[in-house]
TORTIZA-83674 format. One record per residue (C-alpha): residue in three letters; x, y, z. Coordinates in steps of 0.25 Angstrom, whole numbers. Layout:
% TORTIZA-83674
<atom><r>Ala</r><east>X</east><north>Y</north><up>Z</up></atom>
...
END
This chain:
% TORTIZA-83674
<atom><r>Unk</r><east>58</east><north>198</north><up>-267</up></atom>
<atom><r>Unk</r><east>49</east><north>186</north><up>-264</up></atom>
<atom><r>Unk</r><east>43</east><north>191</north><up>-253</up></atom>
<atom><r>Unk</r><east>40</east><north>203</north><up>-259</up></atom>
<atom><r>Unk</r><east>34</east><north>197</north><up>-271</up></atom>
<atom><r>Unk</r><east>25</east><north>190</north><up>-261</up></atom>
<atom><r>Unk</r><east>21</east><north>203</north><up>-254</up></atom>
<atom><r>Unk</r><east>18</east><north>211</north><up>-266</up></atom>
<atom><r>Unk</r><east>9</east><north>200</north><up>-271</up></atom>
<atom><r>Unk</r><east>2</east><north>198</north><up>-258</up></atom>
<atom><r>Unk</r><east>-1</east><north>214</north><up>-258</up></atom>
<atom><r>Unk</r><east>-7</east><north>215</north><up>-271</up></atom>
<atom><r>Unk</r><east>-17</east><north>204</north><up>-269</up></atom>
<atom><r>Unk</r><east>-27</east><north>211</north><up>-260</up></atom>
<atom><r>Unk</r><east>-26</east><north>223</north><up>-270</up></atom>
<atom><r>Unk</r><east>-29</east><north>215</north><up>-282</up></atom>
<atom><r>Unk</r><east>-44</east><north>211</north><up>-276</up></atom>
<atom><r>Unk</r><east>-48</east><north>224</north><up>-270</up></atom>
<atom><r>Unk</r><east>-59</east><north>227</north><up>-268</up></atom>
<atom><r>Unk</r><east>-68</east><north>214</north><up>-272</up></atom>
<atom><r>Unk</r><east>-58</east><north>207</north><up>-260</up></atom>
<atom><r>Unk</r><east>-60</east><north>219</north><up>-250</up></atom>
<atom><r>Unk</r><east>-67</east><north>216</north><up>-237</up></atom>
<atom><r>Unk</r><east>-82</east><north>219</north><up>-239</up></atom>
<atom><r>Unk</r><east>-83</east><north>230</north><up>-229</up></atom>
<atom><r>Unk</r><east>-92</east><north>227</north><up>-216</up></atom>
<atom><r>Unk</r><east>-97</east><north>241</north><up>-214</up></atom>
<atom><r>Unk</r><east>-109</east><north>239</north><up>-218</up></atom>
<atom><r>Unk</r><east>-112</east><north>226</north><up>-210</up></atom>
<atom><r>Unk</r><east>-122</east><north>229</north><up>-201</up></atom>
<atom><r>Unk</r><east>-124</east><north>220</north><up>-188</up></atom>
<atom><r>Unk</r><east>-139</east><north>213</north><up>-188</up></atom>
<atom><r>Unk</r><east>-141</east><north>218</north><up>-204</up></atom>
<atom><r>Unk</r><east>-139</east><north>204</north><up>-211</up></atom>
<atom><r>Unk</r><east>-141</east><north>210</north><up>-224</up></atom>
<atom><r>Unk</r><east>-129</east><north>219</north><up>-223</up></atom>
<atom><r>Unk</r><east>-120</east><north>206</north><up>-222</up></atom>
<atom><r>Unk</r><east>-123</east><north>203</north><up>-236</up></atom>
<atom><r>Unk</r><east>-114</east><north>209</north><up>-243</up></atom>
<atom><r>Unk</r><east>-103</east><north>202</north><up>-236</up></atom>
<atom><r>Unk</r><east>-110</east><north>189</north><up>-238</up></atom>
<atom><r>Unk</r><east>-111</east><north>191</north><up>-252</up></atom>
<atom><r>Unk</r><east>-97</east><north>195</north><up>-253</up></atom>
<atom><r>Unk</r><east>-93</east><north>181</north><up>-246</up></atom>
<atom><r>Unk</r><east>-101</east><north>173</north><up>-255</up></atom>
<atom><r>Unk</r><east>-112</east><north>171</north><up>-245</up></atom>
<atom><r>Unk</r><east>-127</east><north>168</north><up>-249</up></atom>
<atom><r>Unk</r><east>-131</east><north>181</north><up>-242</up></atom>
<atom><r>Unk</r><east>-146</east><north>178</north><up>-239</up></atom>
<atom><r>Unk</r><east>-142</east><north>164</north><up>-230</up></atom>
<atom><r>Unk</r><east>-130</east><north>171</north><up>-224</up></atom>
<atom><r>Unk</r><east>-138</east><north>182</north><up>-220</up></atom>
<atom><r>Unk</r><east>-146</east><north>173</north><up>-212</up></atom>
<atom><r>Unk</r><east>-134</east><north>165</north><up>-206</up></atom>
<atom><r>Unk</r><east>-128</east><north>178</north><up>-201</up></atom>
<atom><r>Unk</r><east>-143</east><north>181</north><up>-195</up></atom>
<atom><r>Unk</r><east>-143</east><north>169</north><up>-188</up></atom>
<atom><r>Unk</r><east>-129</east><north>168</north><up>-183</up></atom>
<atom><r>Unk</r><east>-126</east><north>184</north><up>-179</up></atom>
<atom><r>Unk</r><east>-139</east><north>191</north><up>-182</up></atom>
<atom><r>Unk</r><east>-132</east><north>197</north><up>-194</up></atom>
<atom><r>Unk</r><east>-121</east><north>203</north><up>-184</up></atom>
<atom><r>Unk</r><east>-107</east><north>200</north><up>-189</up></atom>
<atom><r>Unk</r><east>-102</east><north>206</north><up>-173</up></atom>
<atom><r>Unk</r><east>-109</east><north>192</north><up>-168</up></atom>
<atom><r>Unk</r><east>-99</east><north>184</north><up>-158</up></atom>
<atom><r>Unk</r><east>-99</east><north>172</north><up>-150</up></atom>
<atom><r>Unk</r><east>-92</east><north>162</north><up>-142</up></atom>
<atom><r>Unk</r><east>-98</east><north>151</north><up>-135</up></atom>
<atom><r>Unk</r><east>-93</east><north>136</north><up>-135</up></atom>
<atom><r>Unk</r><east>-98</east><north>134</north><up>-146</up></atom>
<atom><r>Unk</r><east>-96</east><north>146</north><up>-156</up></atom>
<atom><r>Unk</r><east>-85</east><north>157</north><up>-159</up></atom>
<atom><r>Unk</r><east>-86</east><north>168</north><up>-166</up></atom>
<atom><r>Unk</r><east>-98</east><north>172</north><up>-176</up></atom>
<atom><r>Unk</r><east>-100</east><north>184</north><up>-182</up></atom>
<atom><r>Unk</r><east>-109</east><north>186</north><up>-193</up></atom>
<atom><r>Unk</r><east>-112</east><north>171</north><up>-199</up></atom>
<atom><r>Unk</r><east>-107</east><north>163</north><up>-184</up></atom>
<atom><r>Unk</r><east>-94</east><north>161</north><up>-189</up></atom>
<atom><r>Unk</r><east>-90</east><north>150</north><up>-178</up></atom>
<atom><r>Unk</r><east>-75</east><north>150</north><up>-175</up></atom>
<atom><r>Unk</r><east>-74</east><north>140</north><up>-163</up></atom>
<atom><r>Unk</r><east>-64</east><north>132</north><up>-160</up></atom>
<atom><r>Unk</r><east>-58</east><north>124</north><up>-172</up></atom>
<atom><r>Unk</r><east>-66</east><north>133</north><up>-184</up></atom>
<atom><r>Unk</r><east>-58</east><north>146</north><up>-180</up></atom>
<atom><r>Unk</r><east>-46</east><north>142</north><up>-188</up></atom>
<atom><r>Unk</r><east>-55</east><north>137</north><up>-200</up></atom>
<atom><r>Unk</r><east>-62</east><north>151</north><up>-200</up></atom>
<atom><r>Unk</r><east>-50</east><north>158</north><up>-199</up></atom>
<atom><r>Unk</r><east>-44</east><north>151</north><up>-211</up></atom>
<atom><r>Unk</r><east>-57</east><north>153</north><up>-220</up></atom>
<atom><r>Unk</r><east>-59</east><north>167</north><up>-219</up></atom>
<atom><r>Unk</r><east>-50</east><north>172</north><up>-207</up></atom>
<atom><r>Unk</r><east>-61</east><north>173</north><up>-195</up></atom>
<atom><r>Unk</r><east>-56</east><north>175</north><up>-182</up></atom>
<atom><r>Unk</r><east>-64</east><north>177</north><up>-170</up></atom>
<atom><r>Unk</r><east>-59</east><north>192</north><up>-170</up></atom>
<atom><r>Unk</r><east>-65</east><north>194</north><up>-183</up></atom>
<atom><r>Unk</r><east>-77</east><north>185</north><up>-186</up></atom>
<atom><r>Unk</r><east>-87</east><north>195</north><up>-182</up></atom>
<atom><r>Unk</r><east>-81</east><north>205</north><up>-193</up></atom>
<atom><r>Unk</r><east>-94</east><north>201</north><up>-204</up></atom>
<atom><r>Unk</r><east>-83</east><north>202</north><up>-215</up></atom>
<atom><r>Unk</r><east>-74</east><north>189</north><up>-209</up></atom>
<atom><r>Unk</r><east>-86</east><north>183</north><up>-205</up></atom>
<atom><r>Unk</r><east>-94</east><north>182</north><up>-218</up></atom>
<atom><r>Unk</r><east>-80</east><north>179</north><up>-226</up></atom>
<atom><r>Unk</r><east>-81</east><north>166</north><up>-215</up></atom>
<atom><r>Unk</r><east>-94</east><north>162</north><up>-218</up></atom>
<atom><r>Unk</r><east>-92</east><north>164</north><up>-234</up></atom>
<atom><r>Unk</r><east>-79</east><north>154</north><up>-233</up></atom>
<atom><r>Unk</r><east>-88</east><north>144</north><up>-222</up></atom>
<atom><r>Unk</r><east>-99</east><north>144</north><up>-234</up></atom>
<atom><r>Unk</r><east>-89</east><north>141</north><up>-244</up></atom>
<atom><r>Unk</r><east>-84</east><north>129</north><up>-239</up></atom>
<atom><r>Unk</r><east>-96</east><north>123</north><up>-229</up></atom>
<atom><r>Unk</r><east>-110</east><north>131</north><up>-235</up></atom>
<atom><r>Unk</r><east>-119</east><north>132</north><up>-223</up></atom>
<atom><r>Unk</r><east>-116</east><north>123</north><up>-215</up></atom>
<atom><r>Unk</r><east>-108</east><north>132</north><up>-204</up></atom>
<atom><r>Unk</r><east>-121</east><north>138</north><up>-203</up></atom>
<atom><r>Unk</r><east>-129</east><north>127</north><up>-203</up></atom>
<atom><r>Unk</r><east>-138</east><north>123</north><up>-192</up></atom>
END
């Protein structure tokens, strides 16, 4: 009976924040367009106008952007470094993988929850 309790209540939580929780869709992202990431930096809690300009400098506004050198893993959108020992702290804040940090949603989720806790300093020069 627990377990079912458990279960039932762990069902009705994603309905009971639908649709403000919903993933934003990407559709309308459009690779080189910096203006059509705003909306998913203002749903992230990002300044839109400074994000806009990191996501030029780091991808040219193209959330498909990958690397791997010696120095730098991953990317995507805002140059979401997963190298070596940050990988498991990326995947504890918001989940990114290297499979996924070029999919713009995970990517700008990463950069909101790298905002939160160190400002601008991961984009600092």
């Amino acid at each position: 009976m627990k377990r079912y309790l458990a279960f039932a209540a762990l069902s009705v939580i994603p309905m009971q924040c639908a649709p403000q929780c919903a993933p934003l869709s990407t559709a309308s992202v459009q690779p080189g367009n910096c203006d059509s990431y705003a909306p998913l930096f203002s749903k992230y809690g990002l300044p839109v106008a400074t994000f806009k300009r990191i996501a030029w400098r780091e991808s040219g506004c193209n959330h498909n952007s990958f690397v791997i050198n010696s120095t730098d893993s991953g990317g995507g959108l805002l140059g979401i470094n997963l190298k070596g020992n940050l990988a498991p702290t990326w995947y504890q804040w918001c989940g990114a993988t290297l499979s996924n940090i070029t999919n713009a949603e995970v990517n700008v989720h990463c950069a909101s929850e790298a905002y939160k806790r160190l400002g601008l300093r991961p984009w600092s020069l």
